[in-house]
C-alpha positions in Angstrom: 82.3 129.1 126.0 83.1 126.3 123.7 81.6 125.9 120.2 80.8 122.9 118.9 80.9 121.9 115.3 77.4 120.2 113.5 77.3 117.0 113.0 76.6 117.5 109.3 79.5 119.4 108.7 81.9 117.6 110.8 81.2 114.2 108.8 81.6 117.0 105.5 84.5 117.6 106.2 85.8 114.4 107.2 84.8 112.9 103.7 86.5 116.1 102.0 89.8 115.0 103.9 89.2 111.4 102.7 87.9 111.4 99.2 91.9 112.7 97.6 93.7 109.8 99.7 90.5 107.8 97.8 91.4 109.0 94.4 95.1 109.4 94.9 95.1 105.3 96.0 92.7 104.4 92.7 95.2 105.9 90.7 97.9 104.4 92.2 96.0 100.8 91.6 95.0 101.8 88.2 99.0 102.5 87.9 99.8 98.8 88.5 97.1 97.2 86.8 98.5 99.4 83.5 102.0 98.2 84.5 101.5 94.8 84.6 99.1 94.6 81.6 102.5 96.3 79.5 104.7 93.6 80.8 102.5 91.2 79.1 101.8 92.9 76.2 105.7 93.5 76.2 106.2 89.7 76.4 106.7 87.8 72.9 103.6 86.0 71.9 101.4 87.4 75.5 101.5 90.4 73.5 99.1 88.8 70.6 96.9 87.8 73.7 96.2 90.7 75.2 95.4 93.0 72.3 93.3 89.5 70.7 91.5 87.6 73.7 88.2 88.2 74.6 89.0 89.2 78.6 91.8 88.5 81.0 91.8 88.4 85.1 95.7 89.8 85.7 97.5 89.9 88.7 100.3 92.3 89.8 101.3 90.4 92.3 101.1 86.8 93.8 102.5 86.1 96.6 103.5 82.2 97.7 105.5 80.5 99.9 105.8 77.1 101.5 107.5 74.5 103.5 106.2 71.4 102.6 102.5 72.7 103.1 102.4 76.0 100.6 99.9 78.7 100.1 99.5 81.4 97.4 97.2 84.9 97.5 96.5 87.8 95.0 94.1 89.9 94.2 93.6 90.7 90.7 91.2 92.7 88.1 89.1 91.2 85.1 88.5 92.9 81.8 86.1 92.1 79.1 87.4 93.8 75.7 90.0 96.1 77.5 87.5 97.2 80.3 87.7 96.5 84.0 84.8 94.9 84.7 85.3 93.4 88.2 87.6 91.8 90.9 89.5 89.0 91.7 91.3 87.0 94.5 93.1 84.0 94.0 94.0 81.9 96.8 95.8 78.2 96.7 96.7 76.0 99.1 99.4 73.1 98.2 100.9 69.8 99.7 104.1 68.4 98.2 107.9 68.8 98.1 108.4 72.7 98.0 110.4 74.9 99.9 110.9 79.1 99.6 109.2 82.0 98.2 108.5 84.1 95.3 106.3 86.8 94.2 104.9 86.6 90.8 102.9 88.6 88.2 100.0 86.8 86.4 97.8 87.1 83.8 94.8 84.1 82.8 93.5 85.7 79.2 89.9 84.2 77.6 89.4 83.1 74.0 85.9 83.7 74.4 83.0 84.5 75.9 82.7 81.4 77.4 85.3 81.1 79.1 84.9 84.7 80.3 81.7 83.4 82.1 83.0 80.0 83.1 85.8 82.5 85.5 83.2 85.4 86.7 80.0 83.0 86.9 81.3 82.1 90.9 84.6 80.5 91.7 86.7 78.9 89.1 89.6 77.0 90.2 92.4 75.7 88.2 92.4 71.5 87.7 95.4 69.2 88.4 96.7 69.2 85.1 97.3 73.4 85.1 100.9 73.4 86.1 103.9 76.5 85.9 107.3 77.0 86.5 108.6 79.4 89.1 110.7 82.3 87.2 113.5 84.1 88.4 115.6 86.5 86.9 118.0 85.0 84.1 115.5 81.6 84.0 113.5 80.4 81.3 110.4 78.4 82.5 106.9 77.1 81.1 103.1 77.1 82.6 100.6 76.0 81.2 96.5 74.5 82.2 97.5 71.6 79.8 98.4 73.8 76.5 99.3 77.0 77.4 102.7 77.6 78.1 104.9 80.8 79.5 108.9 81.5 79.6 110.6 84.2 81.2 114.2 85.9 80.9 115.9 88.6 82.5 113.3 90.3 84.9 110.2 91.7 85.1 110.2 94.2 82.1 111.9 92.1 79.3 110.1 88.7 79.6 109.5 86.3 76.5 106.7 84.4 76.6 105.0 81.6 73.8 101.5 80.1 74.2 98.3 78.6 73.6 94.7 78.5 74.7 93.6 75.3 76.1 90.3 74.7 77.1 89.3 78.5 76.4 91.8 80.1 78.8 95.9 80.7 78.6 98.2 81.2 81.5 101.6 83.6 81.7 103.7 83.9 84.3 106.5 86.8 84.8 108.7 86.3 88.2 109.2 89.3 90.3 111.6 87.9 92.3 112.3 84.9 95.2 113.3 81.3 94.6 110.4 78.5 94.6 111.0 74.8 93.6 107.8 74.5 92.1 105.0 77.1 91.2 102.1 75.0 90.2 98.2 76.3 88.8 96.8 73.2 90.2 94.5 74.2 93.0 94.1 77.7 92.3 90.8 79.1 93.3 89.1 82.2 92.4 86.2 84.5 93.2 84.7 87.0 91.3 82.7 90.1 92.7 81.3 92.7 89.9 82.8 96.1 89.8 79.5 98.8 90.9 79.8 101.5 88.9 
């Protein structure tokens, strides 16, 4: 005779299997987040930003590529005074001589509260004149929406950065690796969904 297992307690114990893969992977994104935040508080003048802005959306890692016709994706937090407050993607798509890939670490910070709700009040997206300069190990380069401005040397870990807010909001760049012609801001759309607590 062959006995069967409850319902109740078969879906228990499936959840009790689940839930430490749950938290194990949550740490592991709360992990990167902290990693990437140190770069750019490791970074030259980012550094002033993150322990001074009001917020920042950051990005671990964007990935772009493109052959003419280009396209970007990452999926990023938002803090509000140093806490996670929600989610981000970024997506972009752009026309124009380019050619390659790269992967890149980002990081948008707020001056105020303002600009905090101009980025989280629906989907913010970067204008024309919001332009950057793809990275690469032993490069120096520039980004900026029309003020702000971002170098990097060396690799991930030792970058050097200088910069300005500009219309509430400054852009850094850190290169992660991968060779791009052009990485431009222009075009770059977000959306925002609130963390549930």
């Amino acid at each position: 005779m062959r006995a069967c297992m409850p319902l109740g307690t078969f879906i228990l114990l499936c959840l009790l299997l689940v839930l430490p893969v749950g938290n194990v992977m949550a740490d592991e994104d709360d992990a990167k987040y902290s990693s990437t935040i140190n770069v750019f508080r490791q970074a030259g003048a980012s550094s002033w930003f993150v322990d001074n802005s009001y917020g920042y959306a950051v990005f671990p890692t964007i990935g772009k590529a493109g052959y003419v016709v280009g396209g970007a994706y990452g999926k990023g937090r938002v803090y509000e005074a140093g806490i996670y407050t929600g989610d981000t993607t970024m997506t972009q798509l752009s026309v124009g001589f380019q050619l390659g890939g790269q992967a890149y670490s980002q990081i948008i910070f707020f001056e105020d509260k303002r600009a905090y709700d101009e980025f989280t009040g629906g989907n913010f997206e970067f204008s024309a004149d919001a332009s950057a300069v793809a990275v690469t190990a032993g490069a120096s380069a520039s980004a900026s929406t029309s003020g702000s401005s971002a170098g990097a040397s060396g690799g991930q870990n030792n970058a050097i950065t200088r910069g300005s807010y500009y219309r509430g909001m400054a852009t850094f760049i850190v290169a992660k690796g991968g060779l791009m012609y052009e990485a431009a801001l222009a075009g770059q759309k977000f959306s925002y969904t609130a963390r549930v607590h």
